[in-house]
C-alpha positions in Angstrom: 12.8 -5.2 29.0 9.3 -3.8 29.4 11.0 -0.6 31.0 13.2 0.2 27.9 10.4 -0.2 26.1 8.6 2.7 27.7 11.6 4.7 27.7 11.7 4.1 24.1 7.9 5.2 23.7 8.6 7.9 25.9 11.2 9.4 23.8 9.9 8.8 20.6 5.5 10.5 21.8 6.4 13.0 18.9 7.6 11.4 16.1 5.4 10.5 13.2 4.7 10.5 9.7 3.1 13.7 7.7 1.2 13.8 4.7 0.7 17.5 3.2 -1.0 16.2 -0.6 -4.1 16.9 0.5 -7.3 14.1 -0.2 -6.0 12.9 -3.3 -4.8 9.1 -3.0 -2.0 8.1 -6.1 -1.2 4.6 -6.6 1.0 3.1 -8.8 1.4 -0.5 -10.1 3.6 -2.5 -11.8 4.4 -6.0 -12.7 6.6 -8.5 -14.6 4.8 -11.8 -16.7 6.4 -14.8 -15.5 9.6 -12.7 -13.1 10.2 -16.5 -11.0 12.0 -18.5 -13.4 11.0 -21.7 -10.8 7.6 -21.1 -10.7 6.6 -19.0 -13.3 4.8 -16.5 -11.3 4.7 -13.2 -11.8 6.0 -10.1 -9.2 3.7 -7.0 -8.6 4.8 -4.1 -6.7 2.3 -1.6 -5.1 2.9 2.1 -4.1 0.3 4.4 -3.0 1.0 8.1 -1.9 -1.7 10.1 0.0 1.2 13.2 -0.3 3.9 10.4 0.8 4.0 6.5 1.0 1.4 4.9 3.0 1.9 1.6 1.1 4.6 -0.1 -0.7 5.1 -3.7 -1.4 6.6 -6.4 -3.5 5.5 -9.5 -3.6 5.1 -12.7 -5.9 1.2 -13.0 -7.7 -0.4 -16.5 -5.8 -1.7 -17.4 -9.4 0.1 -17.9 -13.1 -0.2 -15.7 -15.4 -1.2 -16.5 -19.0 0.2 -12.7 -20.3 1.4 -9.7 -19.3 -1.7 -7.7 -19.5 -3.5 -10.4 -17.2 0.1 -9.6 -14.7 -0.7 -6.0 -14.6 -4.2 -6.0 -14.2 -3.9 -8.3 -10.7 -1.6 -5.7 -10.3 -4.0 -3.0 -10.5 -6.8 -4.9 -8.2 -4.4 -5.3 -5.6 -4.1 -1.1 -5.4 -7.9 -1.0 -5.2 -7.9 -3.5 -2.6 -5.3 -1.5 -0.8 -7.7 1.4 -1.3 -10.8 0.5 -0.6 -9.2 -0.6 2.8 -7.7 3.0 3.3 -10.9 4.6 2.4 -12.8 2.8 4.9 -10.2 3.2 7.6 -10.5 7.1 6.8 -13.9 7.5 6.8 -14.0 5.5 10.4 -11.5 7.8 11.5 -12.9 10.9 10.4 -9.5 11.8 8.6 -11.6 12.7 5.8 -14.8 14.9 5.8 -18.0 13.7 3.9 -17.1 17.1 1.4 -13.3 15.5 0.5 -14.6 11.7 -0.3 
């Protein structure tokens, strides 16, 4: 097992994932009030493209939602979470300068 598993690591060294947008990160959010007919909870889903996807989810909100506007903003905070994280990871990384923040 732990042999095919370097021979798959081996022969996959120079794949990978590209991003050409430049510094710019783009998220998008959306959500439904009340989508689980059960449980009355609503779904957000998360997409956020530094020049392709490094994000994407969909997933049920833990909390009910009293309207739609309330849906979309948890929405909203969950792409700044998801941001704030990136940024920092970035910054560690040094895959952005001081001059692109």
């Amino acid at each position: 097992m732990i042999k095919h598993i370097f021979q798959y690591l081996q022969g996959t060294a120079l794949f990978g994932t590209f991003f050409d947008g430049g510094d710019e990160l783009v998220a998008y959010t959306d959500s439904d009030f009340g989508g689980d007919v059960n449980t009355g909870q609503p779904t957000s889903g998360v997409l956020i493209l530094p020049g392709g996807p490094l994000v994407w989810y969909a997933q049920k909100q833990r909390l009910v939602t009293t309207s739609t506007a309330e849906a979309e903003y948890r929405a909203a905070v969950s792409s700044i979470d998801e941001i704030a994280g990136f940024d920092v990871w970035a910054v560690n990384s040094e895959c952005w300068t001081s001059e692109s923040q």
